[in-house]
C-alpha positions as CSV (number, residue, x, y, z in Angstrom):
1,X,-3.9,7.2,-18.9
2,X,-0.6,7.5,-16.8
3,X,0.4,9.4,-13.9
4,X,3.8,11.3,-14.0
5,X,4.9,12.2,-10.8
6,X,7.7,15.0,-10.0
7,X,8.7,16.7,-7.0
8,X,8.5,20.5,-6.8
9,X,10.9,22.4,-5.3
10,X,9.2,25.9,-4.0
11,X,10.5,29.0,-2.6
12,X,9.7,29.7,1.0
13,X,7.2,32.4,-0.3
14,X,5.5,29.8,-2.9
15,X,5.4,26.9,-0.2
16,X,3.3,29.6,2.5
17,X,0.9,29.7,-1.2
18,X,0.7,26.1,-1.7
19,X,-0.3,25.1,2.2
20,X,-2.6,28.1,2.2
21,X,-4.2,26.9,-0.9
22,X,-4.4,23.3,1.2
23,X,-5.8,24.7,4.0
24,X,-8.3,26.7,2.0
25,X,-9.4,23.8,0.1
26,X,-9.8,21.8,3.7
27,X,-12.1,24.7,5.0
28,X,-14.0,24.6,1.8
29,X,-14.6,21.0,1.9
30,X,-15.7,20.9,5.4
31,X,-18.0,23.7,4.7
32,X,-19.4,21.8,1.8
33,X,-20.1,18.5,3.9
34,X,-21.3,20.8,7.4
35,X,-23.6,23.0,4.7
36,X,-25.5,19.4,3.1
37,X,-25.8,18.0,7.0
38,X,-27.2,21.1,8.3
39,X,-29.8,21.9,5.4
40,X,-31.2,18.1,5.1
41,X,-31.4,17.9,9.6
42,X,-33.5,21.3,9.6
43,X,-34.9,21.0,6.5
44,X,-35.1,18.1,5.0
45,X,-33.3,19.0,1.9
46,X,-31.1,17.5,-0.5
47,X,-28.1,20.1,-2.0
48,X,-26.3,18.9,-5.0
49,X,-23.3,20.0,-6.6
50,X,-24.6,22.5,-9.0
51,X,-26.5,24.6,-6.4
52,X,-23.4,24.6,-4.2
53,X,-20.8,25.1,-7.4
54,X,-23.7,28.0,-8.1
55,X,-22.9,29.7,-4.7
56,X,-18.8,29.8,-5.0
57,X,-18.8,33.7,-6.6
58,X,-21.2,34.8,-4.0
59,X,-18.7,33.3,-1.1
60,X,-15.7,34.2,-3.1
61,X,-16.9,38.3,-2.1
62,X,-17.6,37.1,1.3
63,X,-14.3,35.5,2.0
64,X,-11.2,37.4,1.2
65,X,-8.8,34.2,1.2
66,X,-11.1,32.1,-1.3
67,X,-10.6,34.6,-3.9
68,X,-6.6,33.6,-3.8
69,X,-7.6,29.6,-5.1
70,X,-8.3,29.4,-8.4
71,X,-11.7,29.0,-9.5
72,X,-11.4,25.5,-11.0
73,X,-9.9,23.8,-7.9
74,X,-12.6,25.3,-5.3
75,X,-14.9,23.7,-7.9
76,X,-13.3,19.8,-7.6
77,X,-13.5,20.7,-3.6
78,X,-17.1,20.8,-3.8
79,X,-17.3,17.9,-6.2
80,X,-14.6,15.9,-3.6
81,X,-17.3,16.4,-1.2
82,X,-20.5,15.5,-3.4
83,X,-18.4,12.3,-4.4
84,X,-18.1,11.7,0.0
85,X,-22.0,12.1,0.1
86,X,-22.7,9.8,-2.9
87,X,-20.4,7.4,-1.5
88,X,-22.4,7.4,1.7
89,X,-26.0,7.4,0.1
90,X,-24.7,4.6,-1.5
91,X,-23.6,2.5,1.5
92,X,-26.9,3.2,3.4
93,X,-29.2,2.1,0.1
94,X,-26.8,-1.2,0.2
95,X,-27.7,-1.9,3.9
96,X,-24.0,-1.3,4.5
97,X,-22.3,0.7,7.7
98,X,-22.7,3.7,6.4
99,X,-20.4,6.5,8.5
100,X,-21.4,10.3,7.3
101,X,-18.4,11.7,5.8
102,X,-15.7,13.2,8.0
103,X,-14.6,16.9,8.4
104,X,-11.0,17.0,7.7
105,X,-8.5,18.0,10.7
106,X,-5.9,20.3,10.3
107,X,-2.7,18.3,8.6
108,X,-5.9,15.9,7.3
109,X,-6.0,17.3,3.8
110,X,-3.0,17.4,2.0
111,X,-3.9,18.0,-2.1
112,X,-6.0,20.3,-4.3
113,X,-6.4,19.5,-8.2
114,X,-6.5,21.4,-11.3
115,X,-8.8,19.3,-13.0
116,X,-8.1,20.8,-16.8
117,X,-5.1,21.5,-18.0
118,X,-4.5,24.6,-19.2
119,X,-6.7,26.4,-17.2
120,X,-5.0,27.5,-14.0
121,X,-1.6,25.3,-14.5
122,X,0.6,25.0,-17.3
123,X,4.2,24.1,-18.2
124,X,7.0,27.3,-19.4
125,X,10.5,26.8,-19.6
126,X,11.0,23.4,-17.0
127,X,8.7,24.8,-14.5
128,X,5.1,24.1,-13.2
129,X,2.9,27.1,-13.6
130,X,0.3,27.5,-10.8
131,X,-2.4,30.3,-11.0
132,X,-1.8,32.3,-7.9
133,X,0.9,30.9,-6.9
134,X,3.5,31.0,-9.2
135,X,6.2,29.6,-11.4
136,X,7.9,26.2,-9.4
137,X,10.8,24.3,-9.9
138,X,10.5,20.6,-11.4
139,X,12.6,17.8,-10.5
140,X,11.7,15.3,-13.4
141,X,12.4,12.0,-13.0
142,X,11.6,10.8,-16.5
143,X,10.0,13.3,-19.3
144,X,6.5,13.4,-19.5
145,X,4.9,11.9,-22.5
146,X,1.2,12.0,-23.8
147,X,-1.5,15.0,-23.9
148,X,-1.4,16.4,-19.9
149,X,-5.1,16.6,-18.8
150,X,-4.9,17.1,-15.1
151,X,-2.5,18.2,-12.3
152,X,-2.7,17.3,-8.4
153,X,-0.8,18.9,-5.8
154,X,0.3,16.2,-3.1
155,X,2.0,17.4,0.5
156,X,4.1,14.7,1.2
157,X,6.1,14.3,4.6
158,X,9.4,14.7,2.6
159,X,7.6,17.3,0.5
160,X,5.3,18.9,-2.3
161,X,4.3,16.6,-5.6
162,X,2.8,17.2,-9.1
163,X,0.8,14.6,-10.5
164,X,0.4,14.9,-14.0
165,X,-2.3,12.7,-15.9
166,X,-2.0,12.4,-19.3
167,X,-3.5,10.6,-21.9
168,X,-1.2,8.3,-23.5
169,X,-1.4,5.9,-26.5
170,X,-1.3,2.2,-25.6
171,X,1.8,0.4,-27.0
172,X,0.8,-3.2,-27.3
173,X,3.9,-5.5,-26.2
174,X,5.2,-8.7,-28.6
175,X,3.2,-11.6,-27.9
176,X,4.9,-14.5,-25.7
177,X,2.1,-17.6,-26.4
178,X,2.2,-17.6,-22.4
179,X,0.0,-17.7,-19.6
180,X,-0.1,-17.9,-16.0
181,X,-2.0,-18.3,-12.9
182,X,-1.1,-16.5,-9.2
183,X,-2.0,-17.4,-6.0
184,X,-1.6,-14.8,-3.8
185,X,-0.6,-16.1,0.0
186,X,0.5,-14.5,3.7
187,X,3.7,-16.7,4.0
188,X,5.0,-16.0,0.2
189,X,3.8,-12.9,-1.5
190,X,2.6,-15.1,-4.5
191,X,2.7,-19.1,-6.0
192,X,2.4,-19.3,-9.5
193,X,1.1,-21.6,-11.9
194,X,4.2,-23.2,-13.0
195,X,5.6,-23.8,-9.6
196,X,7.6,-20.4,-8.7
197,X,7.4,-19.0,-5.4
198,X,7.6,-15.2,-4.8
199,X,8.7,-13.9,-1.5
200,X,7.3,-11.6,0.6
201,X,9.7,-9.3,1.8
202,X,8.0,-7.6,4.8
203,X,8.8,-4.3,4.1
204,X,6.9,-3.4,7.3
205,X,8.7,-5.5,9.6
206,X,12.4,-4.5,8.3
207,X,11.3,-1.3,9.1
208,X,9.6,-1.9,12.7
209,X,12.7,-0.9,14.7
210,X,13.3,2.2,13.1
211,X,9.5,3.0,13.1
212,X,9.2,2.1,17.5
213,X,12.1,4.4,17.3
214,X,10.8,7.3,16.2
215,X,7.4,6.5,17.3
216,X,8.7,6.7,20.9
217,X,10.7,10.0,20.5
218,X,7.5,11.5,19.3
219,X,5.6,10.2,22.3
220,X,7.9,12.2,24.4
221,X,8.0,15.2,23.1
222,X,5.5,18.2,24.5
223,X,2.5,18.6,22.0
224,X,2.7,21.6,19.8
225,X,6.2,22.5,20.5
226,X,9.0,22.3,17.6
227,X,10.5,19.3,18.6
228,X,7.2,17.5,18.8
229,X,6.7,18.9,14.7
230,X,10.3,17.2,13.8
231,X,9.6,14.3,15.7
232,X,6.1,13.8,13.5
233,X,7.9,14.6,10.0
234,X,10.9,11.5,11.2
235,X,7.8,9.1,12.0
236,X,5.9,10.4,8.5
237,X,9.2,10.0,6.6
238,X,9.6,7.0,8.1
239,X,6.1,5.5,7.2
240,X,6.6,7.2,3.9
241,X,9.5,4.9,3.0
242,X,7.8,1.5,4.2
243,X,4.9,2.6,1.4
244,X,6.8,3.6,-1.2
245,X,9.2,0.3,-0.7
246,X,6.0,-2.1,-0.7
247,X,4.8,-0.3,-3.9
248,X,7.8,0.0,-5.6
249,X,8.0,-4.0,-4.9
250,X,4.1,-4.7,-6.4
251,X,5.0,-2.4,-9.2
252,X,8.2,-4.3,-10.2
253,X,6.6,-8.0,-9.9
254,X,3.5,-7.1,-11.7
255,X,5.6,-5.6,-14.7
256,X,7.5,-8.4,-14.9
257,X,4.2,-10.6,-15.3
258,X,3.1,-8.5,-17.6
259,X,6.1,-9.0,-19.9
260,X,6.4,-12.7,-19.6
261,X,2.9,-13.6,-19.9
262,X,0.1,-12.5,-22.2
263,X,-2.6,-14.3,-20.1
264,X,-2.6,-13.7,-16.5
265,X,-5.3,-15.4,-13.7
266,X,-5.7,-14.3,-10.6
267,X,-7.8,-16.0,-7.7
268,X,-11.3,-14.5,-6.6
């Protein structure tokens, strides 16, 4: 499986549809955890996914805006939400701190999914074809390749995102006859095996400056107003580019491994 991820570039009209879609999805899944809280407090019942999946075309005539989300993705809501629940029945069962799942904020919920391909997204001509919301521009960084089986819809601070899975067939690489050990440590990023050092470039604290910066400018700015919103999107951005630095970085080291080495150990 690999994930192919492109940036979409909507009109004004498509990007009211796709944070409408969000904050529809958001609604739905707080619905979905409030729904399984209230019914096992009052009446000691268990819902499952099924029985609430089962009551989507009765809601769907109830409320006007659900009928605009496709059918599919109100259906991964619900099983987003019955995932949460497992997730905590598992953690009490394991003595673990448990913590009920979390209604989502507004701004707290930023994707919805397309779970089959096919069904509710497509591709024509270059562009991503979203049920109910239209025909988007693609900015492709590198084709995709495989059998697509899912799409998710990311809102990024810099933006909306496609994230196309596909199935793809493994391409074994040419042996090496080598193998190698890491040691992964706070003052270098790694020590291998035959002596090399990796360091750690501290994405985070390059950064700080510029992140105090912005962080400060927000803190100053009256809550709700419009300065206040481009104040948050600098200090997102800003964030944004610390995370996608450090993963670039573990994405580039481990694929080097991976080419040099057919065996590789890593510490418990």
């Amino acid at each position: 499986m690999k994930t192919f991820v492109s940036k979409l570039r909507p009109t004004p009209a498509q990007g009211a549809c796709l944070s409408e879609t969000v904050e529809t999805c958001r609604q739905r899944y707080n619905h979905v955890l409030s729904e399984r809280k209230t019914a096992y407090r009052e009446r000691g019942e268990s819902i499952g996914f099924a029985r609430q999946c089962a009551s989507l075309p009765m809601l769907k005539r109830e409320v006007p805006h659900l009928q605009r989300v496709h059918s599919q993705v109100v259906q991964d809501v619900v099983r987003r939400g019955d995932r949460a629940c497992q997730a905590f029945v598992r953690r009490v069962n394991a003595g673990e701190k448990a913590g009920y799942p979390r209604c989502k904020g507004r701004g707290r919920y930023d994707s919805f999914t397309y779970p089959q391909w096919g069904n509710g997204v497509k591709r024509e001509q270059g562009r991503l074809v979203l049920s109910n919301i239209g025909a988007l521009r693609l900015h492709n960084d590198r084709p995709v390749e495989g059998t697509p089986t899912i799409c998710i819809i990311v809102r990024n601070a810099d933006g909306w995102y496609a994230h196309i899975v596909c199935d793809v067939a493994p391409s074994p690489l040419p042996p090496t006859g080598r193998s190698v050990g890491i040691d992964v440590g706070r003052e270098s990023f790694a020590t291998l095996s035959n002596g090399v050092q990796i360091a750690n470039p501290r994405h985070y604290r390059v950064a700080e400056r510029r992140l105090k910066q912005a962080q400060r400018r927000l803190a100053r700015r009256v809550k709700g107003g419009n300065r206040s919103r481009k104040a948050r999107t600098l200090l997102a951005n800003a964030h944004l580019k610390v995370k996608r630095a450090r993963r670039d970085f573990a994405h580039t080291i481990a694929r080097a491994l991976v080419n040099e080495d057919d065996h590789i150990a890593v510490e418990n």
